[in-house]
N, C-alpha and C positions, 0 to 999 in steps of 0.2 A: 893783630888780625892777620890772618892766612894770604898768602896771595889767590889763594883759589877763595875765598873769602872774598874778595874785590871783582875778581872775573871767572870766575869756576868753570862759566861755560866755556872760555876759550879754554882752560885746562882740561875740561870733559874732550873735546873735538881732538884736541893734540893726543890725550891719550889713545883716543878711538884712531884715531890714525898711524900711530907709530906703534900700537901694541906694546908699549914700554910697561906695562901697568898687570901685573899678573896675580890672582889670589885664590887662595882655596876658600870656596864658600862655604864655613860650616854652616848649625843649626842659626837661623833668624828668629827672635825675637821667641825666644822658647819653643823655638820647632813649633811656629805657624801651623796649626790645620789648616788643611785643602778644601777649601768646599767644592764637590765636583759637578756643581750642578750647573752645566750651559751658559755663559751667557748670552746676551745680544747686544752683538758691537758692530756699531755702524758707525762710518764715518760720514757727518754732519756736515763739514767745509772740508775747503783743502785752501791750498795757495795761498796760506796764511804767512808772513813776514815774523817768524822770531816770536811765534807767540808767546806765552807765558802764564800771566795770572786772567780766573776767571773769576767770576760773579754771576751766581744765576738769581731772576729775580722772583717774587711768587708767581708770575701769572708764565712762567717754565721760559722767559728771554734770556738767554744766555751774554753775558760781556766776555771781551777776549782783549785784554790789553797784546799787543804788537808791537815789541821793539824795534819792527822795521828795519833797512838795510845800511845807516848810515846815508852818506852822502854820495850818491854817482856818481862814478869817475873818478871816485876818488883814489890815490895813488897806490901803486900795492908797497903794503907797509908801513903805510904811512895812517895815523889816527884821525879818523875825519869825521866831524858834525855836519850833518844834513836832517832833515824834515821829513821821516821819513817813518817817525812814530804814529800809532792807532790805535784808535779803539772798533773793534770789530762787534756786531750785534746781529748774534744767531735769532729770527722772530718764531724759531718754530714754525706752530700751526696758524698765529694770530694775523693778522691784517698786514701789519706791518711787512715791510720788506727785509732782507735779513743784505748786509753789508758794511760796510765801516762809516759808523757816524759823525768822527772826528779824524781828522788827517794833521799832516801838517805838526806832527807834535816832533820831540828831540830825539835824535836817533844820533849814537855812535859807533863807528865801526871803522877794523882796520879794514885798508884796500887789500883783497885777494890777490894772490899772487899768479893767478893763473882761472881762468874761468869754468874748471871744474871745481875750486874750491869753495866751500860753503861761506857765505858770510854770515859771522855772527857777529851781533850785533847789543849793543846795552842802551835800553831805552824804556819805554812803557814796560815796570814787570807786574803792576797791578792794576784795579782798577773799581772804580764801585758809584753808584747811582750819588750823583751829589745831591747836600738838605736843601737845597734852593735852586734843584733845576743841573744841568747839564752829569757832568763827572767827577771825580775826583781818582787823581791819578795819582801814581807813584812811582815816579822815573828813578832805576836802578846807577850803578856806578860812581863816577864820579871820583873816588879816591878821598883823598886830602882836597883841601882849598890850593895847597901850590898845584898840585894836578890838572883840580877842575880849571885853575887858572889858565893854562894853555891851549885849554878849548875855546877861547874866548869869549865873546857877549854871547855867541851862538848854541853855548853847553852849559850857561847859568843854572838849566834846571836839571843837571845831571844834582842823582840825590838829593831828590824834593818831594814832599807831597804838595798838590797844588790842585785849585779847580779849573778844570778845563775850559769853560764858560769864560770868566772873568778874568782866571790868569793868577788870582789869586793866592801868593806863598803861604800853605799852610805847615808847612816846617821844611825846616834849611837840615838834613842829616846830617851832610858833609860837613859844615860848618860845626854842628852840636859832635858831632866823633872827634872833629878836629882841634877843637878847644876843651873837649871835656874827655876825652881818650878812656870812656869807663870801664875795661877791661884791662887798664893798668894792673888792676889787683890781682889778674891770672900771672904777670912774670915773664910774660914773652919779651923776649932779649931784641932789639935790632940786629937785622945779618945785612949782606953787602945786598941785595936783592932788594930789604926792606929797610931802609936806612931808617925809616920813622915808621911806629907801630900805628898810630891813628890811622885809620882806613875805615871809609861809608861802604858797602853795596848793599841799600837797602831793599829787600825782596818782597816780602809782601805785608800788608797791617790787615788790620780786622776794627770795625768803626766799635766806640761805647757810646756809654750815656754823656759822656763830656771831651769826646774827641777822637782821637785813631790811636793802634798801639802797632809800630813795626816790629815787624823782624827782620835788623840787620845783620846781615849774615856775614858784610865785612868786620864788625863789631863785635860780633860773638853777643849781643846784649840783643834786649827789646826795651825797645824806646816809646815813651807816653806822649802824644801830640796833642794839645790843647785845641787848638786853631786861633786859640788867644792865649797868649801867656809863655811862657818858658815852656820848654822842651824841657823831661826828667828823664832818666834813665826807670825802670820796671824795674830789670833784672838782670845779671849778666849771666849766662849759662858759661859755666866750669868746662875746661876738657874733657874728651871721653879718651877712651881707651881700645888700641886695638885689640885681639886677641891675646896676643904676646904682650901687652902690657902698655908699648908706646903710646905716652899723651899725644891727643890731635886733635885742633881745636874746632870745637861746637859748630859753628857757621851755621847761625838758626836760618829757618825756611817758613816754616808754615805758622801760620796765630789764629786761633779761633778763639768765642768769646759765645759761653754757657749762657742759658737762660738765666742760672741762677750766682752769673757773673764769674765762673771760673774760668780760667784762662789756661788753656793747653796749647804748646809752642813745641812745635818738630825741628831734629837739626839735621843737618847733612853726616857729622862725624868726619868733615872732613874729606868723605867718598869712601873714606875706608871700611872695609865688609864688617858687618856685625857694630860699628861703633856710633850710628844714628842711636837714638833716643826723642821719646815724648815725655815733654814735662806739664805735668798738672802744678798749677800755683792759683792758689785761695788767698782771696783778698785780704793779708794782714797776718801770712803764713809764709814762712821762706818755701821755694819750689824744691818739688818732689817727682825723680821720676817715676815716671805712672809705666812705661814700656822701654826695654832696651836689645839690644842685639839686632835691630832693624840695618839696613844700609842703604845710604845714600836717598834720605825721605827729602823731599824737594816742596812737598805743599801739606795743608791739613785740612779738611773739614770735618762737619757735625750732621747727621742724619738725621730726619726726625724724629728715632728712639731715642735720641741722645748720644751712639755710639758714635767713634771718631774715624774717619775713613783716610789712611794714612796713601801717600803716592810714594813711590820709591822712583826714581831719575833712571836705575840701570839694578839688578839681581848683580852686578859683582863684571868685575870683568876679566877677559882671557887676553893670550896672546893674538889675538885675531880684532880684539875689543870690547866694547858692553855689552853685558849680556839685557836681554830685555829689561822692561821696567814692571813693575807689580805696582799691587793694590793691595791696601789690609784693611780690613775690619778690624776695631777694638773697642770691647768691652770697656767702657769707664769701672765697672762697678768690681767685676771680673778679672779683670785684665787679661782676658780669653785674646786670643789673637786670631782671625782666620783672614786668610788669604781671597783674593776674591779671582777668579779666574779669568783668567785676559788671552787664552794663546798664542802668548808667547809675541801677541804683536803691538805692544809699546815699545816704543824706541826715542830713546832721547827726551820721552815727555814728564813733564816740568808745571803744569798749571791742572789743578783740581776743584771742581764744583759738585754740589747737588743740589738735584730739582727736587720740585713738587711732591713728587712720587718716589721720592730716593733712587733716582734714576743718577747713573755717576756720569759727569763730565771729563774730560781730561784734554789739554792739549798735548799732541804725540808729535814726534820729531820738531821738534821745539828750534833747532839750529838751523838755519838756512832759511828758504821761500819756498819750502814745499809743505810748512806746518799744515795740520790739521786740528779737527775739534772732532773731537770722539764721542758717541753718548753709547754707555754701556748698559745694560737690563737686567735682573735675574728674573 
């Protein structure tokens, strides 16, 4: 597992900051068509903590899992657990009041070394309507069990799914990566950096008929949750390939789950340009990429036609830093790819929904306390 696999966002931030990070963008994803038709983008909230993953529900209420700031005060440089995770609830048009309806959840983050510096933070990266009432969450990070160990009783739920009501462990990641390491069979060597390959950062699941399935990005796999029973591994997604040939490993992101139970999972590639991919996998069928030449896809969903609305984290980046972040339409059937038009102003965003209407969500600047939630229109 990658180190940007376990924390990527601190590695997105550091890049964006030092401009170390330089590429030429070729064609994406078979030279994407442009759809040049307007959209309408409005920003919905602001002031969000670290957003992430969303969940929109049918009646158009939007969830915003929040991983929140860490712990106050805490030291600069120093790794610190605080309460500082949420779940945010856009009400729309309806009655309801739109604000964070759960607080108090696990946040961790280093202290800033100076108070222009963003904190980022790993904490709430999912999140979805629980079967008996409140939420069900999915707290990113966490590493290895010696890792999480140093967080103490206060970071237990780094890499967990869990209901937020009850409290209830519905899978231990960290622990199932850490005992079961299932990307053993990719080959990655220990270096002085990662003395042990097993590593969680679980980023977002998609519910089935008989439980959740992540996508751990530190794991390079997607992982099958029961909510009773053993933890299995799905699948483990293989390296991609830069341009030039260099393996770089998978770090999936996004999981969606077909009406007619097929299962399509987005990777990062690592951030490297052109070497994201979407995999289609059929119940009883080894996975097939469905799209490739994408960069840097961070989440996935499903529209009501059925077609897959893919989010990219950054278009690639310069000496200066990321270039903004895009939107794709794709064809399941076609494998048509078209671009959805954003100008040019995502930045940093990381978490992907759709409504009612196929109206697109997205949380944008994702790092820091200035996150927002976007709804987009054609």
């Amino acid at each position: 597992m990658s180190r940007l696999g376990r924390s990527w966002t601190g590695a997105v931030l550091a890049t964006a900051a030092v401009g170390s990070v330089t590429a030429a963008m070729g064609p994406s994803a078979a030279q994407a068509a442009q759809n040049d038709a307007a959209p309408g983008y409005e920003v919905i909230a602001s002031g969000l903590n670290n957003p992430r993953g969303i969940a929109v529900l049918e009646d158009g209420t939007v969830l915003v899992a929040e991983s929140g700031t860490g712990k106050p005060g805490c030291a600069a440089g120093k790794e610190c657990v605080g309460a500082t995770g949420s779940v945010y609830r856009y009400a729309g048009g309806g009655s309801r009041s739109s604000g964070r309806v759960v607080t108090g959840l696990q946040s961790v983050a280093v202290g800033p070394k100076g108070p222009q510096e963003p904190i980022s933070a790993t904490g709430p990266n999912d999140v979805a309507p629980g079967p008996y009432g409140g939420f069900v969450v999915l707290n990113g990070g966490g590493g290895n069990l010696e890792h999480r160990a140093t967080l103490g009783e206060d970071g237990k739920r780094a890499g967990t799914l869990y209901q937020s009501r009850s409290g209830r462990m519905l899978g231990d990641l960290v622990k199932y990566e850490t005992d079961a390491d299932p990307d053993w069979v990719l080959g990655h060597a220990p270096t002085p950096q990662e003395p042990t390959t097993a590593h969680s950062n679980a980023w977002r699941f998609a519910q089935t008929r008989n439980g959740w399935l992540v996508a751990d990005a530190g794991g390079n796999d997607l992982v099958r949750v029961p909510g009773y029973g053993r933890i299995s591994t799905e699948t483990v997604l293989p390296d991609s390939k830069t341009a030039d040939g260099t393996p770089v490993q998978a770090v999936p992101s996004g999981v969606v789950v077909a009406h007619d139970g097929t299962i399509y999972v987005s990777d990062m590639g690592a951030l490297k340009p052109g070497a994201s991919r979407i995999w289609k996998i059929v119940p009883g069928h080894k996975p097939q990429v469905l799209v490739n030449g994408l960069t840097a896809l961070s989440d996935l969903a499903l529209d009501s036609n059925g077609n897959l609305v893919a989010l990219s984290l950054t278009g690639g980046y310069t000496q200066t830093g990321p270039l903004p972040g895009k939107i794709f339409k794709v064809d399941t059937g076609s494998k048509a790819v078209t671009e959805v038009p954003t100008d040019g102003k995502l930045s940093m965003s990381t978490g992907l929904g759709i409504g009612p209407d196929d109206e697109i969500y997205v949380t944008n600047k994702s790092v820091g306390t200035n996150g927002e939630l976007v709804r987009i229109t054609q």
